[in-house]
C-alpha positions as CSV (number, residue, x, y, z in Angstrom):
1,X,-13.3,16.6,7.6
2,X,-11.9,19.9,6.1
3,X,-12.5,20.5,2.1
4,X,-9.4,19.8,0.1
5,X,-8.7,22.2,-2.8
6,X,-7.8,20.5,-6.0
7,X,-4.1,22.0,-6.6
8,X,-3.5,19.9,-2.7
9,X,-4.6,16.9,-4.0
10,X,-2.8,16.9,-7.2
11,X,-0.1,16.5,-4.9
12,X,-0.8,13.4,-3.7
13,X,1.0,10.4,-5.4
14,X,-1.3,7.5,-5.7
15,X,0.3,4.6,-8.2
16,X,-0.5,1.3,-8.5
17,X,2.1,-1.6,-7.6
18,X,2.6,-4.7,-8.3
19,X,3.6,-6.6,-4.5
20,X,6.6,-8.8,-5.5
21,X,7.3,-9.6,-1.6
22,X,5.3,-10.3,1.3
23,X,5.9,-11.5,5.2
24,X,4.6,-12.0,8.1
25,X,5.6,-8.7,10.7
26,X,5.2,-10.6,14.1
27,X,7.3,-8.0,16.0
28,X,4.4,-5.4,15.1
29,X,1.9,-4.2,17.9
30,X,-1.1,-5.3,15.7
31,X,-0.8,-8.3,13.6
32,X,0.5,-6.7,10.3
33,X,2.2,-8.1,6.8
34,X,5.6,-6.4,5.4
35,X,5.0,-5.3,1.9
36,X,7.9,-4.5,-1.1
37,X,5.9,-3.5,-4.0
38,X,7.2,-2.6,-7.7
39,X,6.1,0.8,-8.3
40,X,7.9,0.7,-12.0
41,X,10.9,2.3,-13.1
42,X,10.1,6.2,-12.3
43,X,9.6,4.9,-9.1
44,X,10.9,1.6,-8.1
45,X,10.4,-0.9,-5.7
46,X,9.5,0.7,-2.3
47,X,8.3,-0.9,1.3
48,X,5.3,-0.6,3.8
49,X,3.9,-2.8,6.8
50,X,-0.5,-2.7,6.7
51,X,-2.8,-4.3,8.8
52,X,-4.1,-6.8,6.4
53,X,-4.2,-10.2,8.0
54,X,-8.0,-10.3,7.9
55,X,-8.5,-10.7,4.7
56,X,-4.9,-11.6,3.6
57,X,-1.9,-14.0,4.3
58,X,1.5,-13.4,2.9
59,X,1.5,-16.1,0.2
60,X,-1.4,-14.6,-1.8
61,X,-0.1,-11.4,-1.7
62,X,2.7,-11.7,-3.9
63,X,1.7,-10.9,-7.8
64,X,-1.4,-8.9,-6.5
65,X,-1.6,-4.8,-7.6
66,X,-2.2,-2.6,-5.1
67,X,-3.0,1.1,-4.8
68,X,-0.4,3.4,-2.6
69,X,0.8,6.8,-2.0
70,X,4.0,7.4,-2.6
71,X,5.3,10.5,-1.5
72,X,4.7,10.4,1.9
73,X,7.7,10.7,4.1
74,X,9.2,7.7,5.6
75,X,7.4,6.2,8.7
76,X,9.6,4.2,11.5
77,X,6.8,1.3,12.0
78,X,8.4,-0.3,15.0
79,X,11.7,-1.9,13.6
80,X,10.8,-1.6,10.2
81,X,11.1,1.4,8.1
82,X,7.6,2.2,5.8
83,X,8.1,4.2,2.8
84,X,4.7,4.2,1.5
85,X,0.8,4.0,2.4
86,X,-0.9,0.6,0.7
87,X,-4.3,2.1,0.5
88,X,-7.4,0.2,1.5
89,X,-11.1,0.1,3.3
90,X,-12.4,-1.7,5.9
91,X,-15.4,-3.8,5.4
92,X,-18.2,-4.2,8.1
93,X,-16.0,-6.0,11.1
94,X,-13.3,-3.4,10.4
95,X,-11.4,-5.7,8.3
96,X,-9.0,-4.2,6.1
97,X,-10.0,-4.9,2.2
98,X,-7.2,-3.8,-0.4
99,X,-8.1,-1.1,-2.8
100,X,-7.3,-2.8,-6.3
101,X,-7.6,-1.9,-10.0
102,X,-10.3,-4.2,-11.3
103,X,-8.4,-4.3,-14.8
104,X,-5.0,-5.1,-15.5
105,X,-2.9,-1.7,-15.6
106,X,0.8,-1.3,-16.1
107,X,2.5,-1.0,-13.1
108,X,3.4,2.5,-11.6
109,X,0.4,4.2,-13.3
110,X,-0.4,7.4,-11.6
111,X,-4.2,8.0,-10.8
112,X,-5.8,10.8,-12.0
């Protein structure tokens, strides 16, 4: 992987959110959950589909804080429109595990 400069990065919006919806995205090619996370006022509520179902059912979801970037450009995910990039890693089986603040933070926090 290529070297990134700092200025580039500073670019990239990453915020936490809180999830205040969650479902299940059966028309998806992999088995994937619809996301609409609060991102706070500056940026608002905004919508993704991930492939989280390992670890993670719809029902829990909701309340949890997440990490995402966003300013990426929208993303047509099959018939649902993604306007941001939940962030996460995946553990030994491949597994997607959600990247998480480990402390309560107020919602729409930039990282630095």
């Amino acid at each position: 992987m290529s070297e990134l400069d700092f200025d580039t990065f500073l670019k990239t919006d990453i915020r936490i959110g809180r999830v205040v919806r969650a479902e299940p995205y059966p028309e998806a090619r992999n088995p994937s959950i619809k996301l609409w996370v609060d991102f706070g006022a500056e940026i608002g509520r905004k919508k993704t589909s991930a492939q989280i179902t390992t670890h993670y059912s719809p029902n829990e979801l909701v309340g949890r804080m997440v990490v995402g970037v966003v300013n990426f450009p929208p993303r047509q995910i099959g018939k649902f429109m993604s306007e941001f990039l939940v962030l996460g890693v995946p553990d030994a089986d491949g597994g997607i595990v959600l990247l998480t603040p480990d402390q309560e933070v107020p919602v729409g926090g930039r990282m630095h």
